[in-house]
N, CA, C and O atoms as a DFTB+ gen file, in Angstrom:
704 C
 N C O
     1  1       0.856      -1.174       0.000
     2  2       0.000       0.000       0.000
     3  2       0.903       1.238       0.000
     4  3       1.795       1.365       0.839
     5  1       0.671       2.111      -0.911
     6  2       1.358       3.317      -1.261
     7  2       1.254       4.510      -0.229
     8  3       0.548       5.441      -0.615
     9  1       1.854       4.648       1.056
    10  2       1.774       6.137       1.445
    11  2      -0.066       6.445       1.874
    12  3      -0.832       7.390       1.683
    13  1      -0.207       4.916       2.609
    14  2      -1.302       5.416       3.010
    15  2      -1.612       6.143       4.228
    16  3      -0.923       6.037       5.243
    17  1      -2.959       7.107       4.112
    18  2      -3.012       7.943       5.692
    19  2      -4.616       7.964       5.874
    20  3      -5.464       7.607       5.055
    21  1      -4.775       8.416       7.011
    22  2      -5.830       9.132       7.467
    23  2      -6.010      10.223       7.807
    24  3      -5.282      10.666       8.695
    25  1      -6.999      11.029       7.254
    26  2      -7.062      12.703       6.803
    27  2      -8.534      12.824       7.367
    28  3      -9.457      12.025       7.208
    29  1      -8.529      14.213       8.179
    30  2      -9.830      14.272       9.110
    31  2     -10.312      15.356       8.319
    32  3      -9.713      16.404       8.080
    33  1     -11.360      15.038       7.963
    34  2     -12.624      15.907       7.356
    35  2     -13.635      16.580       8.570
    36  3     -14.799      16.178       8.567
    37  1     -13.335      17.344       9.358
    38  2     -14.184      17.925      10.653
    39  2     -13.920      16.414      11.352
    40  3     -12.725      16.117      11.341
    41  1     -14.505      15.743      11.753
    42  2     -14.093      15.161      12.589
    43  2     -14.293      13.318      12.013
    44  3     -14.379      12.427      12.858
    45  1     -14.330      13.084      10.850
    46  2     -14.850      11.915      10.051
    47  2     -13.476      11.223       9.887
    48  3     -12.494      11.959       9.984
    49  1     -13.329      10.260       9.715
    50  2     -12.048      10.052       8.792
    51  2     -12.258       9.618       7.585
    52  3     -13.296       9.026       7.287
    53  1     -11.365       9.843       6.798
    54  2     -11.428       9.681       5.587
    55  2     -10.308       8.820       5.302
    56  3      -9.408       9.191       6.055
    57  1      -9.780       7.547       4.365
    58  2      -9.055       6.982       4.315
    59  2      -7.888       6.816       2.666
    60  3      -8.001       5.987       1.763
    61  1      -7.020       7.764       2.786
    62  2      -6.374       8.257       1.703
    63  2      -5.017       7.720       1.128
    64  3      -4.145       7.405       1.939
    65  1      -4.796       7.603      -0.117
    66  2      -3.447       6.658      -0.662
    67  2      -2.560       7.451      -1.539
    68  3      -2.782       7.368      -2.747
    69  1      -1.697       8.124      -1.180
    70  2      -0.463       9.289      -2.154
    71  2      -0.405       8.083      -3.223
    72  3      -0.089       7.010      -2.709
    73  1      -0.581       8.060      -4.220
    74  2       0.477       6.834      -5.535
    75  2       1.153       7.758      -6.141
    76  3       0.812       8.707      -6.847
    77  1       2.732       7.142      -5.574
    78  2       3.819       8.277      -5.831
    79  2       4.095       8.174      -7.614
    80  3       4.643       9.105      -8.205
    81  1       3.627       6.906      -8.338
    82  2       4.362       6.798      -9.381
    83  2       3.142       7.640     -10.413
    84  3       3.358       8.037     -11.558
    85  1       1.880       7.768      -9.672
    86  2       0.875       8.812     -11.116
    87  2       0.840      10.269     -10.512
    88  3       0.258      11.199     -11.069
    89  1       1.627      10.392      -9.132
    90  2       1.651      11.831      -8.131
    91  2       0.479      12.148      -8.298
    92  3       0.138      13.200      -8.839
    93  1      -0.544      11.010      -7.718
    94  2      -2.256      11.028      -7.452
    95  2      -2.547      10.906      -6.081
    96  3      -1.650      10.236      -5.569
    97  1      -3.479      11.283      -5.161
    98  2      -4.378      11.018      -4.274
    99  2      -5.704      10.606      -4.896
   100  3      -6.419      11.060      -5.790
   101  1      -5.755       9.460      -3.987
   102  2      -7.026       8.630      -4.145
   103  2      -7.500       8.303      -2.707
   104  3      -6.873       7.873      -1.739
   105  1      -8.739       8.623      -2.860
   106  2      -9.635       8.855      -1.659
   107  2     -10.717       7.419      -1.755
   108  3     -11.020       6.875      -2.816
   109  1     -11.239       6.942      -0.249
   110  2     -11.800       6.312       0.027
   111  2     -13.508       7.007      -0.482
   112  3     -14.049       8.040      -0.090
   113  1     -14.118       5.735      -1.701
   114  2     -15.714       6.690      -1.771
   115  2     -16.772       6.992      -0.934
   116  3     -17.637       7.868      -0.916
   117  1     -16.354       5.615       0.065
   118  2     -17.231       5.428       1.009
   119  2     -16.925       6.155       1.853
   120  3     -17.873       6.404       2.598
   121  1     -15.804       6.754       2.170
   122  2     -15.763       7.573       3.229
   123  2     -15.974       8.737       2.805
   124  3     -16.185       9.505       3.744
   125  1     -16.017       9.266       1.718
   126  2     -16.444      10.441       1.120
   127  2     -17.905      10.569       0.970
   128  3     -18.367      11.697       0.798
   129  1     -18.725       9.495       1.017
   130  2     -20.098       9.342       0.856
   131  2     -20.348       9.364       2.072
   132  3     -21.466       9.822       2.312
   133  1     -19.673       9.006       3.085
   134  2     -20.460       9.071       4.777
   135  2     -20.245      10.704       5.077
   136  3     -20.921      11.254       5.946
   137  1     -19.193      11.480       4.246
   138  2     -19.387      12.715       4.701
   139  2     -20.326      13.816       4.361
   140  3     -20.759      14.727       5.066
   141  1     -20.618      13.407       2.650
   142  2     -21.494      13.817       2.253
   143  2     -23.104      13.487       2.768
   144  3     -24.087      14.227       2.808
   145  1     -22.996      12.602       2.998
   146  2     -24.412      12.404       3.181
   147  2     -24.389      12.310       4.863
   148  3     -25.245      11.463       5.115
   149  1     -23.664      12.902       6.449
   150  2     -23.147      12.857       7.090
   151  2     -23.674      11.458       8.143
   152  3     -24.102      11.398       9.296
   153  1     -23.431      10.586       7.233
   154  2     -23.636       9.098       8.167
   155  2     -22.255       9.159       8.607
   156  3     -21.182       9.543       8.143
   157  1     -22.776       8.528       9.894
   158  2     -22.230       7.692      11.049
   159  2     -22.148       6.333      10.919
   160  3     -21.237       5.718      11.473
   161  1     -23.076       5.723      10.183
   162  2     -23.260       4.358      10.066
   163  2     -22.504       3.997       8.979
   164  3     -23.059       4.333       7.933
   165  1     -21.457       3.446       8.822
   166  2     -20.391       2.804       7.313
   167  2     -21.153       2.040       6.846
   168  3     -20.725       1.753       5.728
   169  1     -22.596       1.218       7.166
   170  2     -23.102      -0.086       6.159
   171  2     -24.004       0.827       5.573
   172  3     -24.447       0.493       4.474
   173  1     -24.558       2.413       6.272
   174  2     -25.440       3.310       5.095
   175  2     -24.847       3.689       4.492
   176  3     -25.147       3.613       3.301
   177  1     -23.731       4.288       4.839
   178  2     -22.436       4.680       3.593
   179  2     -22.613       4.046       2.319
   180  3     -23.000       4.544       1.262
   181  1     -22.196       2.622       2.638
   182  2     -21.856       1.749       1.963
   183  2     -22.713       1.113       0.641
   184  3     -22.513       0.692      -0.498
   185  1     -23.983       1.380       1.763
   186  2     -25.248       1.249       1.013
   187  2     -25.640       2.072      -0.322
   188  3     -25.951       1.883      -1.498
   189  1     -25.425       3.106       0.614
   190  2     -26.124       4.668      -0.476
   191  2     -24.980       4.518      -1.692
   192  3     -25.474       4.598      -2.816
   193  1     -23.513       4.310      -1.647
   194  2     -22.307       4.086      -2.476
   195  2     -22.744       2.997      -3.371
   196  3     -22.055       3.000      -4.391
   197  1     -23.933       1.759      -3.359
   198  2     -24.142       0.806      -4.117
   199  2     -25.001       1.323      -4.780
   200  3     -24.722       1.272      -5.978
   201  1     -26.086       1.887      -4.527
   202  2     -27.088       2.387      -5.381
   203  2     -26.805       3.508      -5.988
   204  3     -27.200       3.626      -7.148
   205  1     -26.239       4.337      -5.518
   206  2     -25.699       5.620      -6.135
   207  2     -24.497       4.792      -7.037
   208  3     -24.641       5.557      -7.990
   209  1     -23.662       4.058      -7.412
   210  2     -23.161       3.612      -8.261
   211  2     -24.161       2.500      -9.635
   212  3     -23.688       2.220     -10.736
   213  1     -24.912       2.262      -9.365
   214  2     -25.806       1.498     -10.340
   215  2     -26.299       2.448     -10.742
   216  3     -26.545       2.055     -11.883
   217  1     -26.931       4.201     -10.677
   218  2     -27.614       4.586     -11.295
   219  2     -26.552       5.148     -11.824
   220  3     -26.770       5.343     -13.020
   221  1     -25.232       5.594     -11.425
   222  2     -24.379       6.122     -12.458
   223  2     -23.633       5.449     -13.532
   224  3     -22.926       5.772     -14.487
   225  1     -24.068       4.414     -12.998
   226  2     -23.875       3.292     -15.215
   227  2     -24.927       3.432     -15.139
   228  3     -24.898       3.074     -13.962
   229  1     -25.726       3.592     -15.262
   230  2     -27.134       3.374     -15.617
   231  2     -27.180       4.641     -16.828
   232  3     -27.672       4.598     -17.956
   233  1     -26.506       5.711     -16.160
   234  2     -26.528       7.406     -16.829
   235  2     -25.209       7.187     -17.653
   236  3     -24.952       7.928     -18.601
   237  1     -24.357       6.139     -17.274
   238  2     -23.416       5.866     -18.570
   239  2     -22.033       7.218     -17.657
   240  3     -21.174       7.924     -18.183
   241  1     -22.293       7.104     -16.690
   242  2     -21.090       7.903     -16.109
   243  2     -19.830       6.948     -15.695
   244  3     -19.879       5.841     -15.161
   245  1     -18.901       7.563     -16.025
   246  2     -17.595       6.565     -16.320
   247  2     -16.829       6.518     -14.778
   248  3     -15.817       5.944     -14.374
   249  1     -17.628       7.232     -14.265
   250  2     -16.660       7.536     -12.513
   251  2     -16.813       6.139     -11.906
   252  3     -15.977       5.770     -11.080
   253  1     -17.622       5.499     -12.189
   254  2     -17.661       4.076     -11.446
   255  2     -16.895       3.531     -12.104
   256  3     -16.057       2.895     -11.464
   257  1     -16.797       3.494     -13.374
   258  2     -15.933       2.556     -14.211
   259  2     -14.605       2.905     -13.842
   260  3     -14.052       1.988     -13.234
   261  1     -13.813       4.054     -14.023
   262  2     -12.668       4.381     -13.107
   263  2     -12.411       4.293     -11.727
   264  3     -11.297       4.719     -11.424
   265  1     -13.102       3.869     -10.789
   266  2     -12.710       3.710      -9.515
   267  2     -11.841       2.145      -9.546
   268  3     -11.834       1.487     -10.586
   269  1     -11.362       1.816      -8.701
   270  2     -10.492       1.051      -8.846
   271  2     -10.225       0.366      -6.675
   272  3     -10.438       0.928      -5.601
   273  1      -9.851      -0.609      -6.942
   274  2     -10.253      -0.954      -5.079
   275  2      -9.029      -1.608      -4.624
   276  3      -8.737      -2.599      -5.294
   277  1      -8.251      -1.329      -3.689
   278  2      -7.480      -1.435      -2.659
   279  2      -7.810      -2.168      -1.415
   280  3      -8.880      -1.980      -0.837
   281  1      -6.939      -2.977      -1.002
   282  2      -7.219      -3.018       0.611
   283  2      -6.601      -2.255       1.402
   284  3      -5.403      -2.010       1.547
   285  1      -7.440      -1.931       1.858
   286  2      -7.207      -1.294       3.237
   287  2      -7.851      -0.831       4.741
   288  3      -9.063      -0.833       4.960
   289  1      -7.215      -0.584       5.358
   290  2      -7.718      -1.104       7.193
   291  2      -9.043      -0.675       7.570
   292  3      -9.212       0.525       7.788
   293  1     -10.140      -1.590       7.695
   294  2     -11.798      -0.999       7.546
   295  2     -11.517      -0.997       9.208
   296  3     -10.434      -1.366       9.662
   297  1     -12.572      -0.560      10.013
   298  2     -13.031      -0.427      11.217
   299  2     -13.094      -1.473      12.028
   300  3     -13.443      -1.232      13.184
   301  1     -12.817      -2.731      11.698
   302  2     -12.152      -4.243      12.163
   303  2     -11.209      -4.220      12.555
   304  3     -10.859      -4.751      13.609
   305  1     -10.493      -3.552      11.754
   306  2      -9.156      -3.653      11.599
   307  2      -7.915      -4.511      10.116
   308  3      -6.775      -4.511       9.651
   309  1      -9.490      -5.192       9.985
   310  2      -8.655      -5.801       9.055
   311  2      -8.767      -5.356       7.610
   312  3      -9.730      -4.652       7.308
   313  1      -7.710      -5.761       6.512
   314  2      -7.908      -5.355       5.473
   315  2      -8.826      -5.253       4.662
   316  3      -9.405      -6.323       4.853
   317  1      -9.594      -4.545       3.597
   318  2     -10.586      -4.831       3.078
   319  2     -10.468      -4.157       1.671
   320  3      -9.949      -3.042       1.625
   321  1     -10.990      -4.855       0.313
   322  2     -11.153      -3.639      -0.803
   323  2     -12.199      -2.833      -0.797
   324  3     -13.350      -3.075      -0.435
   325  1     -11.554      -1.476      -1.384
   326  2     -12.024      -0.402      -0.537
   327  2     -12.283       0.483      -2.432
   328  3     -11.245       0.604      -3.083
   329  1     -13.299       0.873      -2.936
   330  2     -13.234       1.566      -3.939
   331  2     -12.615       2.860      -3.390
   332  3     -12.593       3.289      -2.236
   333  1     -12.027       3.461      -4.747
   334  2     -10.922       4.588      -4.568
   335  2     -10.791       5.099      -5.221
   336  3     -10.120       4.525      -6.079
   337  1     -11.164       6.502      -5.588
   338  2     -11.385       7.482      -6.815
   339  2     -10.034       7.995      -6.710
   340  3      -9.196       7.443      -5.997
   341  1      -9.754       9.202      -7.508
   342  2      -8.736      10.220      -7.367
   343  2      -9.512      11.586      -7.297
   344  3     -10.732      11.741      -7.234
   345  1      -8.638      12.428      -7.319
   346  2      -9.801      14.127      -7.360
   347  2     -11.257      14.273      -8.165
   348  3     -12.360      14.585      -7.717
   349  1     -10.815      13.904      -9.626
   350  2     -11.515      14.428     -10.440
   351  2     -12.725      13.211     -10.469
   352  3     -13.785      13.656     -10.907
   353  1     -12.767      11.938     -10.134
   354  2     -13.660      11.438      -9.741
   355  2     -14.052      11.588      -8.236
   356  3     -15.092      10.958      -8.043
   357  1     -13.760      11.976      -7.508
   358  2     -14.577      12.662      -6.111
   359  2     -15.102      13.543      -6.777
   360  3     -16.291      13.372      -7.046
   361  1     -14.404      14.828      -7.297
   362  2     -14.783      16.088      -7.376
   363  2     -16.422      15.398      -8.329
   364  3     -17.516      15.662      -7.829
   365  1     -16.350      14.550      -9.662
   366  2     -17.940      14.047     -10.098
   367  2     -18.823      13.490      -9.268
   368  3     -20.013      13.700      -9.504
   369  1     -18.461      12.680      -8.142
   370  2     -19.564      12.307      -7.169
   371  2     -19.649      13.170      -6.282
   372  3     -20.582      12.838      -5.551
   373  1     -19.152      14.178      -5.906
   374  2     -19.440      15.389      -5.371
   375  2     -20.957      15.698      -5.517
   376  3     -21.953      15.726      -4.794
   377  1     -20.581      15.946      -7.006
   378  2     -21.764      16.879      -7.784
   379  2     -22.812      15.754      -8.005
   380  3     -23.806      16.204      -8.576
   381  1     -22.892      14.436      -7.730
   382  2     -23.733      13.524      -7.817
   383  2     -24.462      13.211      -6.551
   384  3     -25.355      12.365      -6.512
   385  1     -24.098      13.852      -5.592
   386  2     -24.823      13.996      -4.301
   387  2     -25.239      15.026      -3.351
   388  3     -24.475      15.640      -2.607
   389  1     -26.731      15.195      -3.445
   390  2     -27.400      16.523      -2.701
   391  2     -26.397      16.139      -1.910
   392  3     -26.090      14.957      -1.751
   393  1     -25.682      17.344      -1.230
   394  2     -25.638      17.647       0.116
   395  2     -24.991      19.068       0.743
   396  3     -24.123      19.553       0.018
   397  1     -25.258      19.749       1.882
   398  2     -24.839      20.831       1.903
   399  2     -23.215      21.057       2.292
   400  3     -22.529      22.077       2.359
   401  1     -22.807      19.096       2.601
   402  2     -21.396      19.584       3.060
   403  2     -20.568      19.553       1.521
   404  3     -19.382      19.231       1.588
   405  1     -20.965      19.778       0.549
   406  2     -19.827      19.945      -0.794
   407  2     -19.261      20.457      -0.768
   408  3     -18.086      20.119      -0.911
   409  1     -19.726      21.972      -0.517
   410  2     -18.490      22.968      -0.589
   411  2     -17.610      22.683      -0.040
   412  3     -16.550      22.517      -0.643
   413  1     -17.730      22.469       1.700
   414  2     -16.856      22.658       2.406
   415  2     -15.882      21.351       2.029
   416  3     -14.697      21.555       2.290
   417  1     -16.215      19.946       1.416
   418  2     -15.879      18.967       0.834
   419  2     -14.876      19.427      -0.531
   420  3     -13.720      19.034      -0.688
   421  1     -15.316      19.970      -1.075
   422  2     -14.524      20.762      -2.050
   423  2     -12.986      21.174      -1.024
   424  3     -11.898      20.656      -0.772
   425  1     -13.608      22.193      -0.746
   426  2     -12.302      23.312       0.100
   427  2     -11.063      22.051       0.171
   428  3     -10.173      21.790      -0.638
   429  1     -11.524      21.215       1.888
   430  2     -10.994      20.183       2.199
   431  2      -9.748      19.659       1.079
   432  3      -8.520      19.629       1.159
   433  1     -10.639      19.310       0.114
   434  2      -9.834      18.405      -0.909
   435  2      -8.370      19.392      -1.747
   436  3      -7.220      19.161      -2.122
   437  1      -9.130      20.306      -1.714
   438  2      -8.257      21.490      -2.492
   439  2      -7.004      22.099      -1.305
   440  3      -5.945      22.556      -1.734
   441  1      -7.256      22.040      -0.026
   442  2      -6.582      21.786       0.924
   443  2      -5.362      20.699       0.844
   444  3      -4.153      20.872       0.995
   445  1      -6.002      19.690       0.596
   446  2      -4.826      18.441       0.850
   447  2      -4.286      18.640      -0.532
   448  3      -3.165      18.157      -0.370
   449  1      -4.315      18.921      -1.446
   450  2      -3.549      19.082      -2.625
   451  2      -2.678      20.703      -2.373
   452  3      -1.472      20.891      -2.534
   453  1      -3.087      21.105      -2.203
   454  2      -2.268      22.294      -1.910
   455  2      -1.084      21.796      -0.565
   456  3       0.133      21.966      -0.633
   457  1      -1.819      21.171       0.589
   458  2      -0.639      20.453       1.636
   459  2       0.515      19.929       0.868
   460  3       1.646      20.374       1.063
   461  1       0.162      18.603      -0.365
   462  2       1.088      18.264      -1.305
   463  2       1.913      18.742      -1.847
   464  3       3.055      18.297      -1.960
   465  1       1.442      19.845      -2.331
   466  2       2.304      20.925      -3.090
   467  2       3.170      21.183      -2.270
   468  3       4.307      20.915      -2.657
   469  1       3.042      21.806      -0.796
   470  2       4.101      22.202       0.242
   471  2       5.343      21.015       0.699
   472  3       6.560      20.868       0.590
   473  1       4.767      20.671       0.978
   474  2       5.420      19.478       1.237
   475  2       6.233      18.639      -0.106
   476  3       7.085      17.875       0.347
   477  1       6.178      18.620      -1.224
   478  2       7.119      18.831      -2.337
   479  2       8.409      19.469      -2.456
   480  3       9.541      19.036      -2.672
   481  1       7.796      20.924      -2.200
   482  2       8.331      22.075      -2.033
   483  2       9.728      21.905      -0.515
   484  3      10.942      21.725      -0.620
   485  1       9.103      22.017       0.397
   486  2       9.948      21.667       1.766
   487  2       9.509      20.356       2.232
   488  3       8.406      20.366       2.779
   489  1      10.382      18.701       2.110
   490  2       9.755      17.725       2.527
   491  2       9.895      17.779       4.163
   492  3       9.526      16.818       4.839
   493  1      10.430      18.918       4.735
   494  2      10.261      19.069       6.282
   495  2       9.045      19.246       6.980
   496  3       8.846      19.085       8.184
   497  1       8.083      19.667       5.910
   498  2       6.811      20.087       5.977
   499  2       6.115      18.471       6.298
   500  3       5.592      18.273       7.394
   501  1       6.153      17.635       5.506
   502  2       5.886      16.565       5.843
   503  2       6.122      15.563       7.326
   504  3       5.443      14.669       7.830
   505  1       7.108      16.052       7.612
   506  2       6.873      15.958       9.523
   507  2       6.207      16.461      10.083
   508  3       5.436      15.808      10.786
   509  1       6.131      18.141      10.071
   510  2       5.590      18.750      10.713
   511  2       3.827      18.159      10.555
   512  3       3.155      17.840      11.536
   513  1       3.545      18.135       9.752
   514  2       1.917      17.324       9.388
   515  2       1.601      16.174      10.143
   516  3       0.649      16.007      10.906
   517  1       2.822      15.138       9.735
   518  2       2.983      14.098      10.733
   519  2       2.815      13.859      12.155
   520  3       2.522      12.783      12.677
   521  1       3.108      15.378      12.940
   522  2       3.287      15.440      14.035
   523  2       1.948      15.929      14.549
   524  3       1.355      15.350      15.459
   525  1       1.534      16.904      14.001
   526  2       0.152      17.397      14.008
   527  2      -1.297      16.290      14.260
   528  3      -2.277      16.209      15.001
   529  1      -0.541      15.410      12.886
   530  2      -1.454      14.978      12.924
   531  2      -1.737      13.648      14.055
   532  3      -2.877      13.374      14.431
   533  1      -0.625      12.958      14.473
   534  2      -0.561      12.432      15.884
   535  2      -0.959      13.111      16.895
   536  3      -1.536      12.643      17.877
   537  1      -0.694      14.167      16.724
   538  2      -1.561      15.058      18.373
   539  2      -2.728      14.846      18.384
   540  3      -3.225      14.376      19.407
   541  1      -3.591      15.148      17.163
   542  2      -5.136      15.561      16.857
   543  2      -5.736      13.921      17.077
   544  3      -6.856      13.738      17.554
   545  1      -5.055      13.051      16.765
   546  2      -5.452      12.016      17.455
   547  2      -4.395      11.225      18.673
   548  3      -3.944      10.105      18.914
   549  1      -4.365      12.291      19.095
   550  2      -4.273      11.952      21.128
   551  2      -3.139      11.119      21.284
   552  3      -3.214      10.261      22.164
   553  1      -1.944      11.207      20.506
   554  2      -0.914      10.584      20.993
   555  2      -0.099      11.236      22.176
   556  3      -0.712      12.185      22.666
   557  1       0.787      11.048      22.604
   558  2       1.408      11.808      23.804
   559  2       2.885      12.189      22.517
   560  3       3.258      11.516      21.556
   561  1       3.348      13.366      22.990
   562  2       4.470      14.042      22.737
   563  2       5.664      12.591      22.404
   564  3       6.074      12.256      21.293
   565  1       5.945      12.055      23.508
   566  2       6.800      11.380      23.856
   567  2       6.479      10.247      22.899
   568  3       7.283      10.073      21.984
   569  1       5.533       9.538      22.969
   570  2       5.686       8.563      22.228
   571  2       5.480       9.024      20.669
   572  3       5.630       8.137      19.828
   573  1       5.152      10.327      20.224
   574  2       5.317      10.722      18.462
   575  2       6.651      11.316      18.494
   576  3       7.106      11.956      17.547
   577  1       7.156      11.143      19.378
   578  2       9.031      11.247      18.969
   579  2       9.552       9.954      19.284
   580  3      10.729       9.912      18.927
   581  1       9.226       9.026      19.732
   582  2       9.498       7.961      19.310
   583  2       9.246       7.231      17.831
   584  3       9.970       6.671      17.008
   585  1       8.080       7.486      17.923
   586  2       7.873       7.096      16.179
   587  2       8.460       7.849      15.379
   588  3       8.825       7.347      14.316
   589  1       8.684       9.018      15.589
   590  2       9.144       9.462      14.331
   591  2      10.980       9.288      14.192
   592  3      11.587       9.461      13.135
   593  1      11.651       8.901      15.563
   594  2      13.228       8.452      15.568
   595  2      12.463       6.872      14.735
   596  3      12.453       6.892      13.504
   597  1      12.142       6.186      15.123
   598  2      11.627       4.540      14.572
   599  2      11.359       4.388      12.990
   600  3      11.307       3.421      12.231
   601  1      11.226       5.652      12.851
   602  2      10.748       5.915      11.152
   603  2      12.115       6.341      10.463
   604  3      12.647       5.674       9.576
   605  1      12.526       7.304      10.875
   606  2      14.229       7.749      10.723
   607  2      14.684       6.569      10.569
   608  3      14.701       6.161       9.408
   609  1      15.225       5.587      11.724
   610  2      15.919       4.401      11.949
   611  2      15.979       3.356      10.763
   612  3      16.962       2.867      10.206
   613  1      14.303       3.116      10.494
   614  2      13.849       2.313       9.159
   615  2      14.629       2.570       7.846
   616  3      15.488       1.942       7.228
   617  1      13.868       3.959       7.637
   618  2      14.708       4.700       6.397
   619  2      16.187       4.160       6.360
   620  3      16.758       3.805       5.329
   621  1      16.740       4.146       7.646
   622  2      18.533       4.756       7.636
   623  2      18.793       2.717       7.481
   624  3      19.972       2.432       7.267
   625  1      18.051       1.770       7.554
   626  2      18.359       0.842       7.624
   627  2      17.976      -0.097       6.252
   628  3      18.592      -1.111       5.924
   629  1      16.650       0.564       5.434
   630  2      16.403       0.432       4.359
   631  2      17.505       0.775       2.934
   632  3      17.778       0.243       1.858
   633  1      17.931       2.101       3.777
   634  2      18.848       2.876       2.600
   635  2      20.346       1.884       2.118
   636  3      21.060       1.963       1.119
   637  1      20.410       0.801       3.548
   638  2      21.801       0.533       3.730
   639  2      21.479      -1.296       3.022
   640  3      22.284      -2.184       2.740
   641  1      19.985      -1.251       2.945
   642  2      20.118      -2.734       2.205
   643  2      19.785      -2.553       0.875
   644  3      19.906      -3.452       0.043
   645  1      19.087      -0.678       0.449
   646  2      19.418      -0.742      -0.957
   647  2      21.149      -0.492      -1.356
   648  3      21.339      -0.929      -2.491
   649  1      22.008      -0.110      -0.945
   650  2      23.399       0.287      -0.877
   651  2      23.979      -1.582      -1.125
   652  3      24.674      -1.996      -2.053
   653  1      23.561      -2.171      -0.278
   654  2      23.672      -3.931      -0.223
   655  2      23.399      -4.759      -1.389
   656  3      23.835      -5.886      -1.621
   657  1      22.481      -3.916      -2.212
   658  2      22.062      -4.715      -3.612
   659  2      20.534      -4.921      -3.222
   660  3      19.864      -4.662      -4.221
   661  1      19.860      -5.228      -2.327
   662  2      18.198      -5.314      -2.315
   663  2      17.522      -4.305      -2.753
   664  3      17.482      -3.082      -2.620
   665  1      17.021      -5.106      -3.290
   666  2      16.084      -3.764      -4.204
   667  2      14.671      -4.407      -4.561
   668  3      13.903      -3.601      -5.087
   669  1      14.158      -5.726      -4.377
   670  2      12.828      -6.520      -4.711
   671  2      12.353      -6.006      -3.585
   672  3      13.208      -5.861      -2.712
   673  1      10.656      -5.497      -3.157
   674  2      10.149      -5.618      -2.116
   675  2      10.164      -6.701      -1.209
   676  3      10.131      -6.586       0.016
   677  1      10.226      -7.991      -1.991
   678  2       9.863      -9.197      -0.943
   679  2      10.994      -9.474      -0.216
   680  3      11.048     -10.153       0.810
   681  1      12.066      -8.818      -0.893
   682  2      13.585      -8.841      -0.258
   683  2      13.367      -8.016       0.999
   684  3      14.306      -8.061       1.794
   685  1      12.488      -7.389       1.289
   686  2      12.619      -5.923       2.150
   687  2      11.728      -6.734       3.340
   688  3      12.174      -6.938       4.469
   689  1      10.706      -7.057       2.990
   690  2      10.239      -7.935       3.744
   691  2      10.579      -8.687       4.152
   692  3      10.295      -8.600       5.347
   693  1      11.470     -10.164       3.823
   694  2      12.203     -11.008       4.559
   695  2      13.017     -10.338       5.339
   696  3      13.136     -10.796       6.475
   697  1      13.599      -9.416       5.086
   698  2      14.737      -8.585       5.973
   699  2      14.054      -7.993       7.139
   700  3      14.716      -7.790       8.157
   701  1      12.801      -7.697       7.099
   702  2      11.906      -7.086       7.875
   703  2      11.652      -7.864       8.891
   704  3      10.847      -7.511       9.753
């Protein structure tokens, strides 16, 4: 899984994947549909995301046909495929669902692409987010400087088995 995170929409989560090789964000639909339509419940989410996808082949709209599904960590915990637009298919089911939180759904999105941009720009910026964003969900100081030396460490130990000749993922994994 590519650079996956969790990105808080007011207080929802939303479940998001950087793919460094198309320099795309792709967003969870269902979690974009629980915000829009502001369920609490993931099986109405989920729901309203099935029928609201049959009438959009139905209208011959290609946004379903481009979504594309991933696993990743559902509310179990465990893995699951997960449909996964990029902008410009959010930004069409946007507009495919009354609701009054769009705009601010809009903003949001135009937000995290602009974060991208910064963080391009200065990848120091990309800690600082990191860190933020461990606070906002209630980590203690102490232990998000632990993770983030543990993340350093990785890197500095990864770098030294590509330097070694490993370079297959599954190589990275056995080493792991």
């Amino acid at each position: 899984m590519e650079n996956f995170a969790i990105q808080l929409f007011e207080q929802t989560q939303v479940r998001v994947v950087w793919n460094e090789e198309e320099e795309k964000y792709y967003f969870s639909v269902v979690d974009v549909i629980s915000v829009l339509t502001e369920s609490v419940d993931y099986q109405a989410a989920r729901k309203y995301w099935k029928v609201l996808k049959g009438r959009l082949k139905k209208e011959g709209n290609e946004t379903v046909t481009n979504c594309y599904q991933l696993k990743l960590p559902a509310a179990d915990g465990k893995n699951r495929l997960t449909d996964m637009a990029d902008l410009e298919q959010i930004f069409r089911l946007i507009q495919s669902v009354p609701s009054k939180k769009a705009e601010p759904v809009k903003q949001w999105l135009a937000n995290i692409g602009a974060q991208r941009i910064d963080q391009m720009i200065d990848p120091e910026f990309t800690f600082q987010m990191a860190v933020e964003d461990y606070r906002r969900q209630g980590y203690s100081d102490k232990w998000i400087n632990q993770r983030m030396r543990s993340i350093e460490m990785r890197k500095e130990l990864t770098d030294e088995w590509q330097r070694a000749g490993i370079h297959e993922q599954k190589d990275f994994a056995i080493l792991t």
